[in-house]
N, C-alpha and C positions, 0 to 999 in steps of 0.2 A: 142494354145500357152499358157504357162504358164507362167505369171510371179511374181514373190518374190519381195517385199521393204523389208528392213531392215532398222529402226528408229533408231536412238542414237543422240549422243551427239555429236560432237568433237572428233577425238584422241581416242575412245571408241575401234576403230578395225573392225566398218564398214565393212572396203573394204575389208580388209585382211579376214573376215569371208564372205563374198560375195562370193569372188574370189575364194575361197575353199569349198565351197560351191556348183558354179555352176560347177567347175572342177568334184566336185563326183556325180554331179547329171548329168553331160554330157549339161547342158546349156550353155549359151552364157551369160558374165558377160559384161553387158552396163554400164560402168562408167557414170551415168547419172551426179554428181559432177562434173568431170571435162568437161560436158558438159556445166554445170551448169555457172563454171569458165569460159570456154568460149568466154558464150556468153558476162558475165560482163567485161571481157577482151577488146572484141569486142567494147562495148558501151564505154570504158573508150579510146581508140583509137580514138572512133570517135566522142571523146571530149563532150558525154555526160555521168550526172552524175547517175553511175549504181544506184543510191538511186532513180532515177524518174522513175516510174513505167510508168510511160504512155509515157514518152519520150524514155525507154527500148523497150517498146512494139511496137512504131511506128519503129522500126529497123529491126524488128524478118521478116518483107519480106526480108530483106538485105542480110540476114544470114544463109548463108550453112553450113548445119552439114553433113559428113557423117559416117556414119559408117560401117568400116569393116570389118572383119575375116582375 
C-alpha cells in the first residue's frame, strides 16, 4: 500500500491537488480532514470541548468511522 500526505496551510489547495492526484495515479483519496472534522463534530455533540485532548480521546471507542468506495 502506498500512501501520499500533503502538508500546507489553510485554503492552500490541499485537497483539490490530493483528489487530482490520486485520480491519475488510480488511488483512493481518504479525506483524512473531514475525518478529522468529524470526529470534533462528534465531541462537540456530546457536549465535550474539542480543545480537551484527553477528554476527546476517552470517546474515540464511541466512534465509528467508515469508509467507502
Amino acid at each position: 500500500m502506498v500512501s501520499i500526505a500533503i502538508d500546507g496551510p489553510s485554503g492552500a489547495g490541499k485537497s483539490s491537488l490530493a483528489k487530482a492526484l490520486a485520480k491519475d495515479l488510480g488511488y483512493v483519496y481518504v479525506d483524512t480532514g473531514a475525518m478529522y472534522r468529524s470526529i470534533g463534530l462528534y465531541a462537540v455533540r456530546a457536549g465535550v470541548d474539542p480543545h480537551d485532548a484527553d477528554a476527546v480521546a476517552a470517546l474515540l471507542p464511541k466512534i465509528r468511522l467508515d469508509i467507502r468506495l
